[in-house]
C-alpha positions in Angstrom: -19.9 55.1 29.4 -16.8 54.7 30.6 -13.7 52.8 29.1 -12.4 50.5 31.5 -8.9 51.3 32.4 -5.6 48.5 31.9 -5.5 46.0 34.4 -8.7 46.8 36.2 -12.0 44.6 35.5 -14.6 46.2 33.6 -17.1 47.8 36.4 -14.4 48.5 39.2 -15.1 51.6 40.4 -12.7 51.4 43.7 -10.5 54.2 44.1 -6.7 54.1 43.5 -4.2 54.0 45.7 -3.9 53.6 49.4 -6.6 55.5 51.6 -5.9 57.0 54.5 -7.8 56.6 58.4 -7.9 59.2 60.8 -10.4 59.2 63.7 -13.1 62.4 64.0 -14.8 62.5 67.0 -16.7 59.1 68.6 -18.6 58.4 65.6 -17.0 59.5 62.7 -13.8 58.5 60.7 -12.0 61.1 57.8 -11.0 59.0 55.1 -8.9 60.1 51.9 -9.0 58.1 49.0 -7.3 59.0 45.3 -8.8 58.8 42.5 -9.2 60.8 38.5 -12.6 59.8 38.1 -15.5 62.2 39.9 -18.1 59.6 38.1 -16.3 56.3 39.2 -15.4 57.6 42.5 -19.2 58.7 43.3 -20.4 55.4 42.0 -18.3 53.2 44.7 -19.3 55.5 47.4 -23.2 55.1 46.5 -21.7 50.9 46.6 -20.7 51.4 50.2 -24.1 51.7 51.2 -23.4 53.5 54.2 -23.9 57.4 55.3 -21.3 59.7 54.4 -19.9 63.2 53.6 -18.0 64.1 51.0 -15.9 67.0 52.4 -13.6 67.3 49.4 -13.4 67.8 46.4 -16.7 69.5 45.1 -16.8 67.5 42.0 -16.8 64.5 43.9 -20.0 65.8 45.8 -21.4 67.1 42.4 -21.5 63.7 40.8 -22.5 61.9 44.0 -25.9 64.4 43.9 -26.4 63.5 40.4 -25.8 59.5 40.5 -28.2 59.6 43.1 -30.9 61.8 41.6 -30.4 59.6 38.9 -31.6 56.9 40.8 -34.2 58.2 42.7 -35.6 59.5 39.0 -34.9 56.3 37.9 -37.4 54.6 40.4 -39.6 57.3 41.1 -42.2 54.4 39.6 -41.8 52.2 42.0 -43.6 51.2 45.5 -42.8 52.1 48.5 -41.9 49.0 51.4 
């Protein structure tokens, strides 16, 4: 598990740094957010709970495929609503 980093609470996974906002079309927005962390980074934008693409960079799609087949594993057990 992680460390938590100085001056950041324990299980803040937002990005750093400013993001950037640029419009794509009618229904879609590009947005660039920093960060060092592929892990923490795919964990906030599982938190969003919205629908998304990650266009950039492939590790940041890599560890958002395996949060979430971690989590579908994790409740594969469960029933369906």
């Amino acid at each position: 598990m992680d460390q938590p980093r100085a001056g950041r609470a324990d299980g803040d996974h937002r990005p750093h740094g400013p993001a950037r906002h640029r419009p794509d079309g009618p229904d879609a927005t590009i947005v660039e957010i920093g960060g060092n962390d592929a892990d923490r980074l795919a964990t906030y934008l599982l938190g969003l709970g919205t629908t998304l693409r990650v266009l950039s960079p492939d590790r940041v799609r890599e560890a958002l495929l395996r949060r979430t087949r971690d989590l579908f594993e994790q409740n594969e057990g469960g029933q369906p609503r």
